[in-house]
MARPA-980086 format. One record per residue (C-alpha): x, z, y; residue in one letter. Coordinates in steps of 0.001 Angstrom, whole numbers, plus 524288, in hexadecimal, padded with zeros to 5 digits. Layout:
% MARPA-980086
XZYa
...
//
This chain:
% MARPA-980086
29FE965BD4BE977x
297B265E8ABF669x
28CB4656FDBEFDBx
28C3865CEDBE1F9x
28B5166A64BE728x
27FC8664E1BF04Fx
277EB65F22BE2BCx
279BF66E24BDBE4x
276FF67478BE972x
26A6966D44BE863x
2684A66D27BD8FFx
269C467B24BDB42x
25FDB67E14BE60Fx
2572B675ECBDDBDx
2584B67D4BBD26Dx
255F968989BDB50x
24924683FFBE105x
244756812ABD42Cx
247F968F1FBCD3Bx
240C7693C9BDA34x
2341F68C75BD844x
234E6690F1BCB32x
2364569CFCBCCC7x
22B1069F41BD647x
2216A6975CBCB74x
226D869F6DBC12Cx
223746AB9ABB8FFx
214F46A857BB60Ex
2090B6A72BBBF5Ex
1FB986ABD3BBFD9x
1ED406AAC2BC324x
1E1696B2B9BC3EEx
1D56D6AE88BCB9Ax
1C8936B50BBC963x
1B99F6B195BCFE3x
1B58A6BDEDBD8CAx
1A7846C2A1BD5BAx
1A0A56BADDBC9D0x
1A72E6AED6BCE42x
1ADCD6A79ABC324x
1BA2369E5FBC431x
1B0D46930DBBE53x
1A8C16902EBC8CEx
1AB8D68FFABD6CEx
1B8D2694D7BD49Dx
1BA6F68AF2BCBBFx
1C39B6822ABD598x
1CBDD68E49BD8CAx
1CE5A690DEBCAFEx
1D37068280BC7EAx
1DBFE68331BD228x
1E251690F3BCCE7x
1E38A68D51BC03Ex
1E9EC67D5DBC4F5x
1F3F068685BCE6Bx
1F7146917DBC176x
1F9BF6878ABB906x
202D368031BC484x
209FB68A92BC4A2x
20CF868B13BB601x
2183567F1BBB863x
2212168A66BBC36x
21B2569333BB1ECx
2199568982BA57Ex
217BD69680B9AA9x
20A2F695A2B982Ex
1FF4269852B9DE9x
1F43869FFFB9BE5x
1E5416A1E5BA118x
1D9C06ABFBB9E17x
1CD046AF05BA4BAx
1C2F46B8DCBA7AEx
1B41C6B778BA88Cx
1A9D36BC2EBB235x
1A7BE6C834BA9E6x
1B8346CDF7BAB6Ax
1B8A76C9D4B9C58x
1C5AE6C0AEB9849x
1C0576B578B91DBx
1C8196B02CB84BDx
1CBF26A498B8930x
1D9876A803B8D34x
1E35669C69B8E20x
1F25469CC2B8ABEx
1FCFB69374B8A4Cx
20BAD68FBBB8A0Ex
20A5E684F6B9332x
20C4968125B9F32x
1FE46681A4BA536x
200EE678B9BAE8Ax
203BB66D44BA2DBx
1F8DD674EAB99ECx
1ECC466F8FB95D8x
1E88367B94B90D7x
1E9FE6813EB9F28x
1E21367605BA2A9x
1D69D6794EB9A3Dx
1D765687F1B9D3Cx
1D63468358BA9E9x
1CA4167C4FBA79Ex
1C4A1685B8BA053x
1C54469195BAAB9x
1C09A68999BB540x
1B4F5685F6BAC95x
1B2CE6940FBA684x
1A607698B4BAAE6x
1A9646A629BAC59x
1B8706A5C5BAED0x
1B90E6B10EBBAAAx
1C7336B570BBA38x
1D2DC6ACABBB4D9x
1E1036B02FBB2B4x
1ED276A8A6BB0B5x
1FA666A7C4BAEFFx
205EB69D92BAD5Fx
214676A12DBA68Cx
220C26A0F5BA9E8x
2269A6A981B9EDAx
22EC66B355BA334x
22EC66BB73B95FCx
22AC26B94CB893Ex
228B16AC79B8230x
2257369EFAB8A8Cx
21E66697DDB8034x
213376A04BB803Ex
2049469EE4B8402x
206B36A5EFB91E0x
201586B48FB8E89x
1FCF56B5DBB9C94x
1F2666BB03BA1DAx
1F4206C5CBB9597x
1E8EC6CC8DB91A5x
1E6AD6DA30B8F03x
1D9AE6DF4BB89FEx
1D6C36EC28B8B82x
1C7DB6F4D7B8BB2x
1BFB16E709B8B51x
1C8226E1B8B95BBx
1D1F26D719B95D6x
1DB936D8FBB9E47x
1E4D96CC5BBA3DFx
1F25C6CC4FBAA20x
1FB7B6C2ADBB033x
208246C298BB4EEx
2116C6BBAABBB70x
221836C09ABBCA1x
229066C812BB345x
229566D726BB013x
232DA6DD43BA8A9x
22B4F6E234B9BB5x
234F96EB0AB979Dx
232AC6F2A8BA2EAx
223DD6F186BA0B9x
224906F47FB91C2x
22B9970119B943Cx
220F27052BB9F39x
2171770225B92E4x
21E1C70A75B8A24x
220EA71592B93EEx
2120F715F6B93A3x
20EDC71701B8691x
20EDC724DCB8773x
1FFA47256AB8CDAx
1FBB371BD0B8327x
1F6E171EA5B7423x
1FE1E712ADB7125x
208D770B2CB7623x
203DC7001AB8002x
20D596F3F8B7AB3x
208126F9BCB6C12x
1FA546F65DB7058x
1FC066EA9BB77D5x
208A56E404B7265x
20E266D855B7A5Bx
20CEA6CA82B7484x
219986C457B711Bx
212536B7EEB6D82x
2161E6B7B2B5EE7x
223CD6BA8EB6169x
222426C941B5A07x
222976D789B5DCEx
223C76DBF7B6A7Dx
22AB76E6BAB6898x
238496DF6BB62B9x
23F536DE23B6EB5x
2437F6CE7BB6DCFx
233FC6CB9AB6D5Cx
231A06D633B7970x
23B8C6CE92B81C3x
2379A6BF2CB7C88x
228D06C117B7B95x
2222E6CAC4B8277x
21ECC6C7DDB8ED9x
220876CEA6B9A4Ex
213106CDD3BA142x
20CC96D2FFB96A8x
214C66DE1EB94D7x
211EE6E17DBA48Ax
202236DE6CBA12Cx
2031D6E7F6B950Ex
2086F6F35DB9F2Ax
1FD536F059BAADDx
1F3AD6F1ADB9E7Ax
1F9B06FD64B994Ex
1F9B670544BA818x
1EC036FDF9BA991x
1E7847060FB9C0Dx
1EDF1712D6B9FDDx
1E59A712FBBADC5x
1D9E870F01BA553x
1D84170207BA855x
1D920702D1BB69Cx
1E0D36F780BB9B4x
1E62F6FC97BC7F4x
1E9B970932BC49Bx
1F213700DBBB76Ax
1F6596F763BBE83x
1FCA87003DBC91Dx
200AB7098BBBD99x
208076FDD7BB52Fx
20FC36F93ABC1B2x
213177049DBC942x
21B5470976BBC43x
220C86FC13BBBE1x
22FA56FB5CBC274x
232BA6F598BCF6Ax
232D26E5C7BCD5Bx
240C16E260BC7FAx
245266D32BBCB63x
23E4B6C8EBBC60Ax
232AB6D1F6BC168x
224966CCFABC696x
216D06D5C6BC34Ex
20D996CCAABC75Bx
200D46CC53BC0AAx
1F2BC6CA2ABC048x
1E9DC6D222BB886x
1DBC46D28BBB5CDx
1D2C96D947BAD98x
1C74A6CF1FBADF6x
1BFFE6D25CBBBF0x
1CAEE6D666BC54Bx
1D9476D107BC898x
1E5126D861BC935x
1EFBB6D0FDBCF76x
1FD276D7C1BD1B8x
209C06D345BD813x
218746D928BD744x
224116CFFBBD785x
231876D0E6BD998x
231C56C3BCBDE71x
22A886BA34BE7BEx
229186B0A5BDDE9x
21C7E6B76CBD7EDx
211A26B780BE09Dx
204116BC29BDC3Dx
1F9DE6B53CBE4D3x
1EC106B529BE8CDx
1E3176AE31BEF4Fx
1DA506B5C7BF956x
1CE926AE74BFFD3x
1C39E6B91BC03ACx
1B6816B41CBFFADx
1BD806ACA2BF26Fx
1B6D06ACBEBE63Ex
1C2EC6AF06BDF8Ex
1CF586B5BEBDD76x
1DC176AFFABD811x
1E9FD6B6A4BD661x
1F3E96AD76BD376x
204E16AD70BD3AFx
204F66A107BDB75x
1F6AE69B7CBE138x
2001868FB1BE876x
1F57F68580BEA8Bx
1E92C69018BEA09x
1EE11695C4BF59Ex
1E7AB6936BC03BFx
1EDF969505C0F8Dx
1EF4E6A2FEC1219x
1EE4A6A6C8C014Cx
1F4706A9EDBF8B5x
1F64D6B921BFB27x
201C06BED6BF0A9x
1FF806CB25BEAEAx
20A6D6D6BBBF31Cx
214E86D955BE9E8x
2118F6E572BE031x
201F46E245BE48Bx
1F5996E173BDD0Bx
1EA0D6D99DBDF46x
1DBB26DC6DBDADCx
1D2846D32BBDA45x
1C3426D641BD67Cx
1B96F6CB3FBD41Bx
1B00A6D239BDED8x
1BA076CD15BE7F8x
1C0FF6DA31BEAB9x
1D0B46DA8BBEB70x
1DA4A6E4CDBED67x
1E9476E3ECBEFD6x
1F1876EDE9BED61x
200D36EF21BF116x
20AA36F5CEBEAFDx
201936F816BE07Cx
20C686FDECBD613x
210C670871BDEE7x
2094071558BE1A0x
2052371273BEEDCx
2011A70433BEFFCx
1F89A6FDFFBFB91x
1EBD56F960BFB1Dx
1E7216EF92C033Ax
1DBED6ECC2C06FDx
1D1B26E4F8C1031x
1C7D36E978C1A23x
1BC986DF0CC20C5x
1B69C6E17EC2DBFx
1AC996EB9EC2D77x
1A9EC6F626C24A2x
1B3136F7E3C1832x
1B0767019EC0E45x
1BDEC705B4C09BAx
1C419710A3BFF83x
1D2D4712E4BFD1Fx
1D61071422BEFDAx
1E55D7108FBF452x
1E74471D33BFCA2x
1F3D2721CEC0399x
1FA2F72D3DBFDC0x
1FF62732E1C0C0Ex
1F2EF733A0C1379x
1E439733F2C142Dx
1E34072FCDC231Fx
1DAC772704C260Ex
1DF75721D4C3282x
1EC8D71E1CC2CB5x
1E6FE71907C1E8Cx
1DE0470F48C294Ex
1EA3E70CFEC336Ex
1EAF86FF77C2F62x
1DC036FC3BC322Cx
1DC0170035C3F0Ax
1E40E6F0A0C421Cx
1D80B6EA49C3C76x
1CC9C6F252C42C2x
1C6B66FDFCC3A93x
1BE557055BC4249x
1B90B70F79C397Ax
1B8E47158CC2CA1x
1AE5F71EE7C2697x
1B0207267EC1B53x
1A3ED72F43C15D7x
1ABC573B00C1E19x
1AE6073568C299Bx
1AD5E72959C338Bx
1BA4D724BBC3A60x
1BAA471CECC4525x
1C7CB71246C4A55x
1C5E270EEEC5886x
1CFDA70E73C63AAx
1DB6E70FC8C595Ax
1D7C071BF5C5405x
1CF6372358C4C01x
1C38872D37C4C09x
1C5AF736DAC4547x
1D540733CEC47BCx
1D654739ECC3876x
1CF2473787C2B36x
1D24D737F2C1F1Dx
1D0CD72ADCC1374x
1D10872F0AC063Dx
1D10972499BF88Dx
1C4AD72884BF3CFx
1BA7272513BFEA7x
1B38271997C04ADx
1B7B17174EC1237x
1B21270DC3C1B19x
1B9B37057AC23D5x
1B5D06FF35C2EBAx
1BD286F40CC34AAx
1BD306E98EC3F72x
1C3F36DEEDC38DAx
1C87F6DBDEC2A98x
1D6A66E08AC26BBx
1E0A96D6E7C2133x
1DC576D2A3C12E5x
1E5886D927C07C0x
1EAED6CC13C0624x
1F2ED6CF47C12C9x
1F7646DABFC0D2Ax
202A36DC87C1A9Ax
1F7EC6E133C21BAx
1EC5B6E3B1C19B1x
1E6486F254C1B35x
1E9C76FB6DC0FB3x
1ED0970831C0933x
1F86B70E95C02F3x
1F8CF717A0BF8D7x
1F4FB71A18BEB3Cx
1E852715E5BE3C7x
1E0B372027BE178x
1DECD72677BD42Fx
1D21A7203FBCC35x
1CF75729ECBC251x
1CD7A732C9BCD90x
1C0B8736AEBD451x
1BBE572F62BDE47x
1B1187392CBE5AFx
1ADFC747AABDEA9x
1A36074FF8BE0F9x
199E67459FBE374x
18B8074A0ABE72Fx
1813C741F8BE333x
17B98739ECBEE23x
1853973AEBBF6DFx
18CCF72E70BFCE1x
19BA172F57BF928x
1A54372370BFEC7x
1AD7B7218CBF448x
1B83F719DCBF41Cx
1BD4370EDDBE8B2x
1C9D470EF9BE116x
1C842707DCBD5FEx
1CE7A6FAB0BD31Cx
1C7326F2AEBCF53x
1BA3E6EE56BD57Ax
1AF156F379BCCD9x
1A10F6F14EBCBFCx
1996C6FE8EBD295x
193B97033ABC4C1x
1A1A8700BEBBEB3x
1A7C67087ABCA6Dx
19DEF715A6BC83Fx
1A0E071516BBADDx
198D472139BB4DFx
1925E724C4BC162x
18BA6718CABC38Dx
17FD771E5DBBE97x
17FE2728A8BC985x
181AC71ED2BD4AAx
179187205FBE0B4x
17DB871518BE9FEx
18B0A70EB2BEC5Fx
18C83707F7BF96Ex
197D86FF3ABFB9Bx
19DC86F75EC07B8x
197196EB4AC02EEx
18C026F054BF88Cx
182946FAA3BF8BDx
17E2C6FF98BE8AFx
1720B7094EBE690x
16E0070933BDA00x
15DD4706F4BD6F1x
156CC703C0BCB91x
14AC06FB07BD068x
149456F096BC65Ax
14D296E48FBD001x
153116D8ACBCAD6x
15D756D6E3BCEACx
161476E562BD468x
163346E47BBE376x
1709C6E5B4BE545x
16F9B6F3D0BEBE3x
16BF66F7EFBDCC7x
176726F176BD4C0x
186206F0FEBD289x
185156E3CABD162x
190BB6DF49BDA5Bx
1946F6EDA0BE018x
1A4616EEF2BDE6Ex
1AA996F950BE23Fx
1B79C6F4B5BE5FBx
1C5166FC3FBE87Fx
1C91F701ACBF524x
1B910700F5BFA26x
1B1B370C92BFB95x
1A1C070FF7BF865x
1972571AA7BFBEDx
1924671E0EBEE70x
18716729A1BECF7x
183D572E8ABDE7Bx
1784773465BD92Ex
17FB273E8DBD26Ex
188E0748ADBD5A6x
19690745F8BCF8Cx
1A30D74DABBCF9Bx
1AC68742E9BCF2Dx
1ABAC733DEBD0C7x
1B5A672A2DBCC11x
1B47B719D6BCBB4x
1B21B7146CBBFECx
1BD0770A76BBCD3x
1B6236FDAFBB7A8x
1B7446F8BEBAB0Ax
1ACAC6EE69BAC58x
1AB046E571BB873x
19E4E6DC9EBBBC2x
19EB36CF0CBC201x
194236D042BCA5Cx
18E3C6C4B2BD214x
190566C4FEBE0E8x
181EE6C473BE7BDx
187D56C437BF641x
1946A6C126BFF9Ex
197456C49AC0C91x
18DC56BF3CC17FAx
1928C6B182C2052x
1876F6AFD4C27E6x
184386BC86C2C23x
18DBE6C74BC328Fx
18C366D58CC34BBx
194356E3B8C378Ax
194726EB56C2B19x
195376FA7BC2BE0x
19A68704FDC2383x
18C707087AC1E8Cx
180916FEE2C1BC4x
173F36FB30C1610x
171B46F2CFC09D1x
166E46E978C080Ax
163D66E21EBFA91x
15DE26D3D6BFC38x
156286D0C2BF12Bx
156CC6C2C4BEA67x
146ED6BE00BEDC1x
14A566AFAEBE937x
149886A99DBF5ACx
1494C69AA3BF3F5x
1566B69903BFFE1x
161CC69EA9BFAE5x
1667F6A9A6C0348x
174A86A812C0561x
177796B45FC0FF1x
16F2F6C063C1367x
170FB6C754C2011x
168666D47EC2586x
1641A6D547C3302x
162686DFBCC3BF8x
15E996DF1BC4A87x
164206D265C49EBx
170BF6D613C4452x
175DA6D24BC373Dx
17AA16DE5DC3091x
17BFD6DA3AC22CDx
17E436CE2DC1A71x
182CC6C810C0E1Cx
183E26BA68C08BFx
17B9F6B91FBFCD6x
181696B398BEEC5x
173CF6B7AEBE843x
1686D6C1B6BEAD7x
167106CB04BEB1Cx
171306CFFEBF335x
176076DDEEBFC4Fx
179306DE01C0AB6x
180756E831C113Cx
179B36EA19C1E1Bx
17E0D6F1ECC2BE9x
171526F65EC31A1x
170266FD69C3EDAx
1689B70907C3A9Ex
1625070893C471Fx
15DDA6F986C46AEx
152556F312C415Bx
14DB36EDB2C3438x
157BD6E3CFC2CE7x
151B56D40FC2A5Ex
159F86CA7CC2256x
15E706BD95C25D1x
1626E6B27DC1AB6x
16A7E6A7FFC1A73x
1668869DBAC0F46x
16BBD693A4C07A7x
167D168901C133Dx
17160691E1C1C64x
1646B6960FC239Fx
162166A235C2A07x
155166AA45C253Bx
14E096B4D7C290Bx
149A26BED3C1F55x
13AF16BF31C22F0x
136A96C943C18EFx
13D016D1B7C0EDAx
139876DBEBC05DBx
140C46E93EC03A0x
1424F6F29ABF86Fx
13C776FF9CBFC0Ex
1461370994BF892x
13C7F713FCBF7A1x
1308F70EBCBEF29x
138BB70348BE707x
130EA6F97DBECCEx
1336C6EC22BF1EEx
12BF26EABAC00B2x
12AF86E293C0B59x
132296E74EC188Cx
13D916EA36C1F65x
148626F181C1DF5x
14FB46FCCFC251Ex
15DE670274C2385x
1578571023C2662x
14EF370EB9C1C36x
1567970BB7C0FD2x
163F170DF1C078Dx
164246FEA4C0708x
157C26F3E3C061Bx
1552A6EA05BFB26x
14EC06DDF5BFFA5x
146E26D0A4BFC5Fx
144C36C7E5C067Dx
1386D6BF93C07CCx
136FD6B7F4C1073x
143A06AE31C1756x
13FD06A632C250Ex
149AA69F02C2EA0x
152046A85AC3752x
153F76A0B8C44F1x
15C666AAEFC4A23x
165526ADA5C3E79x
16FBE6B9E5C4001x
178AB6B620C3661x
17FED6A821C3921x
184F069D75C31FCx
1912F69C89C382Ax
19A3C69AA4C2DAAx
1A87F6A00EC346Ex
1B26269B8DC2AFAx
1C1716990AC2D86x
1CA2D68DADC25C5x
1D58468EFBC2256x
1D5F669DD4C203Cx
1DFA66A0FEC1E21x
1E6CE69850C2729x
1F1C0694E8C2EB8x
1F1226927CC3A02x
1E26068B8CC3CF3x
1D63768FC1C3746x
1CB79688E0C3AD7x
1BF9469289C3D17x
1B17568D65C3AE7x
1A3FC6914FC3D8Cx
1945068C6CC4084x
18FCD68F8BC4DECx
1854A688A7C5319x
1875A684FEC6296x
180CE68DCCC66E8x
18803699EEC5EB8x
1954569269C631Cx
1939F694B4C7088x
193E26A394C709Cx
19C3B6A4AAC64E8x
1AB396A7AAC6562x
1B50B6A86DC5AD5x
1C0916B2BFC5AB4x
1CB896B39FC52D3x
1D19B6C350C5138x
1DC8A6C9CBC490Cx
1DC296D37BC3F11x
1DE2B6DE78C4A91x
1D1456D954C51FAx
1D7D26D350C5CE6x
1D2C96C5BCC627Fx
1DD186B9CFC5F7Cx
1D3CF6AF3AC6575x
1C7E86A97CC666Ex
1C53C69C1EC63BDx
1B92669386C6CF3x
1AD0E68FA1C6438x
1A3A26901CC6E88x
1A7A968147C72FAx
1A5DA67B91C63AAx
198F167249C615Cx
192C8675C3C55D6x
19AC866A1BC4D7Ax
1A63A672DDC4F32x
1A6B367FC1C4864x
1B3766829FC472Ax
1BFEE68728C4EC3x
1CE9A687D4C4B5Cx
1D691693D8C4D49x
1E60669057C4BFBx
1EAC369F0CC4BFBx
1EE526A03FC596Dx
1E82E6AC3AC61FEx
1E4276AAC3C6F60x
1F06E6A821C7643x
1F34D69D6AC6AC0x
1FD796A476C64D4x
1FED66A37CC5663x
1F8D16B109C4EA7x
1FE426B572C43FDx
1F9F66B5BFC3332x
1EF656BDF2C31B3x
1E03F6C2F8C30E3x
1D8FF6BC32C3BD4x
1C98F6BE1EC3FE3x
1C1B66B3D2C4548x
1B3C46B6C7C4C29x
1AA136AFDBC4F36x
19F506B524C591Dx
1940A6AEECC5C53x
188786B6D7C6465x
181F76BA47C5772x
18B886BD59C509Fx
19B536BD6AC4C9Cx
1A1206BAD1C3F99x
1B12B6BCEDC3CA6x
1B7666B8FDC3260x
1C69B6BA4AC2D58x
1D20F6B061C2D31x
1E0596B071C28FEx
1EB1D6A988C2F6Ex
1F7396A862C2952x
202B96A2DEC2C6Ax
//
């Protein structure tokens, strides 16, 4: 008797572990992955691809419904070639070929799919996911994984059919897949399907707030009831350039994950990313959370995003950040308390156009000023805050999102600078953004571009002259100046976005302070025979401006002292040599011509230049020492890596520091030969105690120069 009741005991626990499993595989998984920039999924994001689409289609042996694949291409339009089945992908050779066919599609830039477990409707269908809803020239895509109750949703439909000319479900029936009308009541509970039903109510709040997805979005849910049991609102959305990627779940057996590598060519959303994760990914998207993801490599994460005051989190970097608040508390104004939280990772000042404030010795000068949702503010910090994938401890702001229809700046004089903060979602090309005042633009400076408009004939336009590449992006601020006066000025929400080619990335070889003001300077493409791979400007020995170069020509950001002497230009080229720019000509502001010279901060708005003439550069000021860390993130040894020559080695130190600034240890490189060029750290501080999960700094200082970069341990 004993042993009988042992075999059920153990039949049963097996049948529980297998229900379990089952349960966390089941009710349908997704993908979205998209290139940033102009980069397609094709080429050299062609391996990351083949390895989402081998794990989605893993994943359909708990979710054997169908499957179902679409794609965008380069220009935001969804191409024809959508794919649908009943079968299980993973045993599907049509999976297989749609497969092969993305990861050969020349122009494939954003792909989304989806594998069934039916919940509702019929389970011999071609899977209907991602649905697609086509509205103003736009195709709009939707996925989603868990179940909602679409009674609940169809009666929020009807409730709004007031505001409408026509009812919504009239207009945009729900497929019952040949099974007959909708509205009989058998076919409504056998055949329609719930996701689509929840997609036809975010399109419907979407349409009311005039196509501007957030506002929709955050309209549609927040008149949705509290999650009942068993109900699960995950999605991702997309209307051909951006992703949308929300989480809600009643359960923890419905993650919605993403995969969060700075410097990535890529984005990808997925329920389960299993063996695409590296140590320290995935990240899951915060329960009732949204996720925005541009292709110019911008991303915002909101929490709570269904109630009226929801968080927005955000990121700061180490110098000068040029920062708006379109998420604004509703209790105070105060800047000292709105900034409480940056004061742990080392702000030391913020200017507005009004006013300069200063943080030193724990306190502020003046001790009061006020922050408003409307303005550029810059921030200046020490050290970068926690990324918005650590969204414990991340800096943000409470509060509600402020009102787009209304005015951003009135009573605008023409000529005059105004710093004026960004609220739309999403990222927009500059002449999208000004809408009907683009005409009547004088100069728009950003934290990373500088736009004056010209009409010289060149070919191609500097950079200084053109929108190619200028994004104005939400929660960053901009001095804009207008050649007219005008009474009120609103963003222009985009209905048109433009992939632009990226002609630069962030300097490696050369460092430098920024500042919260600067001076631009155009480099010219002169068809050098080396190919110029970085760009840094030189002043009294000092770099104070670089960029790495993608092609010519190309704007750098520079940090003059006003005081100091005329700016040179030193290369790096495609043999990893330094150069010397010997001789360079200008464009003279004044007379339109192009001259032979120098240039002078003092003298100009910004320079355009063409250099001549390239020799060797013995004594180069940027350095080619490479500081990387691997693993990162890791637990617990990373080993850190660098090129010093002896001589550099011997003066050179290497500290590691927390997110507050304070010194954990410093590790000896003055003793390695030049074979070795690496150290290990093993996450113990100076007394060789363990430290815990977190942001962690490592610098590297040599008598020239010092370079930090950022690691994650955890644990």
């Amino acid at each position: 008797m004993y042993e009988y009741r042992n075999r059920i005991m153990r039949f049963l626990l097996i049948v529980f572990i297998l229900s379990t499993t089952y349960a966390i595989f089941a009710d349908c998984r997704m993908l979205v992955i998209m290139g940033k920039d102009d980069n397609t999924l094709s080429g050299s994001l062609r391996l990351k691809l083949d390895a989402a689409l081998d794990e989605l289609g893993n994943q359909s042996i708990y979710n054997p419904d169908g499957w179902g694949l679409l794609y965008y291409d380069l220009d935001g339009y969804l191409v024809d070639q959508v794919w649908r089945s009943d079968e299980q992908a993973s045993e599907s050779s049509d999976y297989t070929y749609a497969c092969d066919y993305l990861e050969n599609a020349s122009n494939a830039h954003l792909v989304m799919g989806h594998v069934r477990n039916a919940t509702t409707g019929d389970t011999d269908i071609d899977d209907p996911h991602p649905f697609i809803f086509n509205q103003n020239d736009i195709d709009f895509t939707f996925a989603h994984n868990g179940t909602v109750d679409k009674d609940d949703v169809r009666d929020l439909i009807e409730d709004a059919d007031d505001v409408l000319p026509e009812e919504w479900l009239e207009t945009h029936p729900p497929d019952t897949h040949g099974n007959g009308d909708w509205h009989e009541q058998e076919v409504w509970d056998d055949h329609v399907i719930d996701s689509e039903i929840y997609f036809l109510w975010l399109m419907l709040n979407i349409h009311l707030e005039n196509f501007n997805i957030l506002e929709g979005m955050r309209a549609a849910l927040s008149q949705m009831d509290p999650l009942s049991t068993g109900e699960n609102r995950n999605f991702v959305f997309s209307d051909g350039v951006d992703i949308y990627a929300y989480r809600n779940s009643s359960d923890n057996d419905h993650d919605l994950e993403y995969k969060w590598n700075e410097g990535d060519a890529y984005w990808i959303v997925m329920s389960d990313l299993n063996d695409l994760a590296t140590p320290g990914d995935p990240q899951n998207i915060p329960d009732d959370g949204l996720l925005y993801l541009s292709p110019t490599g911008k991303s915002v994460m909101f929490h709570g995003f269904s109630y009226p005051n929801m968080h927005h989190c955000r990121t700061l970097h180490e110098g000068c950040n040029w920062e708006s608040f379109p998420v604004f508390p509703t209790d105070t104004n105060d800047g000292p308390t709105i900034l409480d939280d940056l004061t742990s990772y080392g702000i030391t000042e913020v200017e507005a156009r009004s006013f300069t404030a200063d943080y030193t010795n724990n306190q502020w000068s003046p001790s009061a000023f006020d922050i408003n949702d409307t303005q550029l503010f810059k921030i200046s910090m020490t050290n970068d805050t926690p990324d918005i994938t650590d969204y414990y401890y991340c800096f943000y702001t409470e509060g509600l999102l402020r009102d787009s229809t209304l005015p951003n700046v009135s009573d605008i004089e023409a000529y005059e600078t105004y710093w004026i903060g960004y609220n739309l979602l999403p990222s927009q090309r500059i002449d999208e953004a000004f809408g009907e005042y683009w005409d009547d633009v004088r100069f728009v400076r950003a934290e990373n571009w500088n736009y004056s408009p010209q009409v010289r004939g060149f070919d191609p336009e500097p950079p200084i002259w053109s929108p190619v590449g200028k994004y104005l992006e939400f929660g960053k601020g901009y001095e804009v100046s207008f050649n007219c006066d005008i009474t009120d000025f609103t963003w222009n929400y985009r209905h048109y976005f433009p992939f632009d080619p990226r002609r630069q990335k962030e300097a490696e070889l050369f460092t430098f302070n920024d500042d919260s003001d600067y001076f631009s300077i155009d480099v010219l493409d002169n068809n050098f025979r080396e190919e110029i791979l970085e760009i840094g400007v030189i002043q009294d020995g000092q770099c104070i401006g670089a960029t790495r170069v993608i092609s010519l020509p190309v704007q750098i950001l520079t940090y003059p002292d006003q005081e100091g002497g005329e700016l040179t230009f030193e290369v790096y080229t495609g043999e990893r040599s330094s150069k010397i720019v010997t001789s360079y000509d200008y464009f003279n502001l004044e007379n339109g011509n192009i001259e032979n010279g120098v240039i002078n901060p003092n003298n100009f708005d910004y320079a355009i230049v063409r250099f001549n003439e390239l020799c060797d550069n013995e004594t180069p000021v940027g350095s080619l020492i490479n500081l990387t860390n691997y693993p990162n993130p890791f637990n617990p040894i990373t080993t850190i890596s660098f090129n010093l020559t002896a001589e550099e080695a011997r003066n050179a130190n290497l500290t590691i520091y927390n997110l507050k600034g304070q010194k954990v240890k410093m590790l000896p490189i003055s003793s390695l030969n030049q074979s070795s060029q690496s150290v290990i750290w093993d996450g113990t501080d100076s007394e060789g105690s363990s430290v815990p999960s977190g942001v962690y700094f490592y610098k590297l200082k040599t008598t020239e120069r010092e370079i930090t970069k950022r690691m994650i341990l955890m644990k």
